[in-house]
N, C-alpha and C positions, 0 to 999 in steps of 0.2 A: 210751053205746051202743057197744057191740061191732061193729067190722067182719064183716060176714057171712061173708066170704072167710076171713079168722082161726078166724073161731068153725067154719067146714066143716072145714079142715082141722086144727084142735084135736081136733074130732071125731075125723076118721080117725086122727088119732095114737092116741087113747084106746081107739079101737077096736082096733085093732091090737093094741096094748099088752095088752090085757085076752083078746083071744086067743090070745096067746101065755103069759099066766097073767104076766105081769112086773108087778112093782112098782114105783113111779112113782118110792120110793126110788130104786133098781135102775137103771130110764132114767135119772133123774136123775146117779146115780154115772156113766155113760158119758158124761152131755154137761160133768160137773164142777159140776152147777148140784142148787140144795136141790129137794127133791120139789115145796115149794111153786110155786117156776118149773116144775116140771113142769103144775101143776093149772092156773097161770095159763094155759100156751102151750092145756091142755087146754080151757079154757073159753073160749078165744079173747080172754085178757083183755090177754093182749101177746104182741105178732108174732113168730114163731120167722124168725127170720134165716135167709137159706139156708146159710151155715156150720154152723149146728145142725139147719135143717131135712136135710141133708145127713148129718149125725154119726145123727140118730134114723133116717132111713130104713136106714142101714148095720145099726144096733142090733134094729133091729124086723125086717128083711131083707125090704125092701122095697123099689120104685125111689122116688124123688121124687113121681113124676109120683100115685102111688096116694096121696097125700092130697090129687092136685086131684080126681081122678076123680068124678064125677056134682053138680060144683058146675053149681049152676043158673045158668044164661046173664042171668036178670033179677039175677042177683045182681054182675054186671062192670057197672064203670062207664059210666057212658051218656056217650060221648063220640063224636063224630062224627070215624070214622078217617078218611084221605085213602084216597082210593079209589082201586081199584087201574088199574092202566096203562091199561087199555081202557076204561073209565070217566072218562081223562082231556078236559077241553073245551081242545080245542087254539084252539076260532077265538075263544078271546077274545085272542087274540095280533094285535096290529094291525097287523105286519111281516108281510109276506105269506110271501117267504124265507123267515122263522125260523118262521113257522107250519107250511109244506109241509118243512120240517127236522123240526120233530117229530111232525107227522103221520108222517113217514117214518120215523124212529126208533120212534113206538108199534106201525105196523104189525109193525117187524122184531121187536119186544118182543113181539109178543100170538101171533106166528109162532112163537116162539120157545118160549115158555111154550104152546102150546097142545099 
């Protein structure tokens, strides 16, 4: 099974590619690699590096960021990120000091960023 995230932006490559009338030869010839690397990175069968994902966006004229564009959110890893500063639980800190020290440090942070 194919990585979802691979196979989206194979997608927009292909799309790209095929709006502008290029040939995968053609891409191909710009990154040094056979067409067929071209179909694979197309079908999401194997990951475009960002040094090539980087070389096709130049080629296609495009920025990077346009083959993440409208990947679905259920589609990123399910991993439980640390939460950000103001979200932090200081009072599991059993030092009273060092508790009211980063209490006092989150506040200047969340002042900061707000």
């Amino acid at each position: 099974m194919f990585d979802p995230i691979d196979v989206h932006v194979g997608a927009r490559v292909k799309l790209r590619r095929k709006l502008l009338g290029m040939s995968q030869e053609r891409l191909g010839a710009t990154l040094n690699v056979t067409f067929q690397q071209i179909q694979k990175y197309e079908r999401g069968a194997n990951r475009i590096g960002a040094s090539n994902l980087y070389k096709i966006s130049c080629a296609l004229g495009v920025s990077p960021a346009f083959f993440f564009e409208g990947i679905d959110p259920d589609m990123l890893p399910v991993s439980s990120p640390k939460p950000p500063v103001s979200e932090a639980n200081p009072t599991a800190i059993g030092d009273r000091k060092v508790r009211q020290a980063v209490e006092d440090l989150i506040q200047v942070l969340v002042e900061r960023t707000s």
